[in-house]
C-alpha positions in Angstrom: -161.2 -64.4 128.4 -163.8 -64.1 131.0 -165.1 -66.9 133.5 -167.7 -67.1 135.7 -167.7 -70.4 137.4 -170.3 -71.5 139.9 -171.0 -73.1 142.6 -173.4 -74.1 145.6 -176.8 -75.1 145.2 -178.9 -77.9 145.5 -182.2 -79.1 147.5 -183.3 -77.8 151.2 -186.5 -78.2 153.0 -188.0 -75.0 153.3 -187.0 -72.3 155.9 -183.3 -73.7 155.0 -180.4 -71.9 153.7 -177.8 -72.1 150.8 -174.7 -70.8 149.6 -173.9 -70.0 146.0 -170.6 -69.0 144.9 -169.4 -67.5 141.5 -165.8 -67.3 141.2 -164.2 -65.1 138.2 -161.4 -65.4 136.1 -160.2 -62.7 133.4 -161.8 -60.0 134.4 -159.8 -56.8 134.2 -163.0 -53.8 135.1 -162.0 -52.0 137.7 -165.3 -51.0 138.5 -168.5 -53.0 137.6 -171.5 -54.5 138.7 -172.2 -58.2 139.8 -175.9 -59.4 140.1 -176.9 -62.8 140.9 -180.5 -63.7 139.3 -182.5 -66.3 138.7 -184.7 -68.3 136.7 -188.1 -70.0 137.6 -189.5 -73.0 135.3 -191.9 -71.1 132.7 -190.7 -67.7 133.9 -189.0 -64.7 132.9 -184.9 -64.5 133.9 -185.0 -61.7 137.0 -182.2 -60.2 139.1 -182.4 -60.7 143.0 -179.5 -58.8 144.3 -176.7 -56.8 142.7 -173.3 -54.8 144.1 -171.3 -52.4 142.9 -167.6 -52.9 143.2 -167.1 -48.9 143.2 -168.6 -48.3 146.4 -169.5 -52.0 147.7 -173.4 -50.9 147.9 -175.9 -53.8 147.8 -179.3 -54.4 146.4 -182.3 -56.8 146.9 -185.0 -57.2 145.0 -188.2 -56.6 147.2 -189.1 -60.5 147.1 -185.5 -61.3 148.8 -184.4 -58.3 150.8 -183.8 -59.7 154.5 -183.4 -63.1 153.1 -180.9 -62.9 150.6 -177.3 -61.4 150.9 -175.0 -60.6 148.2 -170.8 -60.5 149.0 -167.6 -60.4 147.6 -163.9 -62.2 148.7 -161.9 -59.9 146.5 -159.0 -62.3 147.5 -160.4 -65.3 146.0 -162.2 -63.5 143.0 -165.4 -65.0 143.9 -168.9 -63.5 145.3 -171.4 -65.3 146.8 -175.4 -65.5 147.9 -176.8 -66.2 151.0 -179.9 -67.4 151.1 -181.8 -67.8 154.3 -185.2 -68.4 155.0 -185.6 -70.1 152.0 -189.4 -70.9 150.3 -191.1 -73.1 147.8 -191.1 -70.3 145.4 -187.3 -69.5 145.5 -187.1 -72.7 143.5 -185.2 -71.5 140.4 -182.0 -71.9 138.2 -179.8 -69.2 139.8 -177.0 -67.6 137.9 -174.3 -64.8 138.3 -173.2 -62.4 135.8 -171.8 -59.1 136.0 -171.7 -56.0 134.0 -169.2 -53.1 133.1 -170.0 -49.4 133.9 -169.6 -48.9 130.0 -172.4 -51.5 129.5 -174.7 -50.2 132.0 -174.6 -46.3 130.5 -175.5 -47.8 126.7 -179.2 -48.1 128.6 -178.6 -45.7 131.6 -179.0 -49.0 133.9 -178.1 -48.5 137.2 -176.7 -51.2 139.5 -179.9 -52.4 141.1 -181.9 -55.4 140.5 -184.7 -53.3 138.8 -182.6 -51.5 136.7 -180.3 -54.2 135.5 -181.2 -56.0 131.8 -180.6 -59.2 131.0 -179.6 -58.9 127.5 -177.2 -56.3 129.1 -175.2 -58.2 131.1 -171.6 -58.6 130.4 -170.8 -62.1 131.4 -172.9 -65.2 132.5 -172.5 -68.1 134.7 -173.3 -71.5 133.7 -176.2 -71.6 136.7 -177.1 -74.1 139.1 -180.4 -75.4 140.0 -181.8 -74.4 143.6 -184.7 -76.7 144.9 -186.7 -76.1 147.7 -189.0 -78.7 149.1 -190.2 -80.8 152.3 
């Protein structure tokens, strides 16, 4: 059985920075795709930044890219975010999920944060809420 378990979060002022960490358990893909994404109040789920395990290549979505990084400890299982430069409207529910290459061909995704689908992610983490305010 698979577990994404999560971690990091909280409330900064803007222009501050967070962590988030997803650590795995039971996964046995030896190649797959792990996108963090995130949830505004009233808003659609949408994926920020994604890596591929085959080739370690990173994506941001357009909103994020400078701000945002995406990594992997493949000795402690666990991938994190890093979010710098933080704004009012990165306030969200953030989650991590990941997604098998077998998954991905049933719709021809691709590991990017515009090609991913929600409802064809693999696995989910519980989320955790990111505030940002002064």
């Amino acid at each position: 059985q698979v577990f994404l378990v999560q971690s990091g979060g909280g409330s900064v002022q803007p222009g501050g920075s967070l962590t988030l960490s997803c650590s795995v358990s039971g996964y046995t893909y030896s190649t797959y795709c792990v996108g963090w994404f995130r949830q505004a109040s009233g808003k659609e789920r949408e994926a920020v930044a994604t890596r591929y395990s085959g080739d370690s290549s990173t994506y941001s979505a357009d909103y994020v890219k400078g701000r945002f990084t995406i990594s992997q400890d493949n000795a402690k299982n666990t991938w994190y975010l890093q979010m710098n430069s933080l704004k009012p409207e990165d306030t969200a529910m953030y989650y991590c999920a990941t997604v098998s290459d077998e998954s991905l061909s049933l719709y021809d995704g691709t590991c990017r944060p515009n090609s991913l689908r929600v409802d064809g992610m693999d696995y989910w983490g519980d989320g955790t809420l990111v505030t940002i305010s002064s």
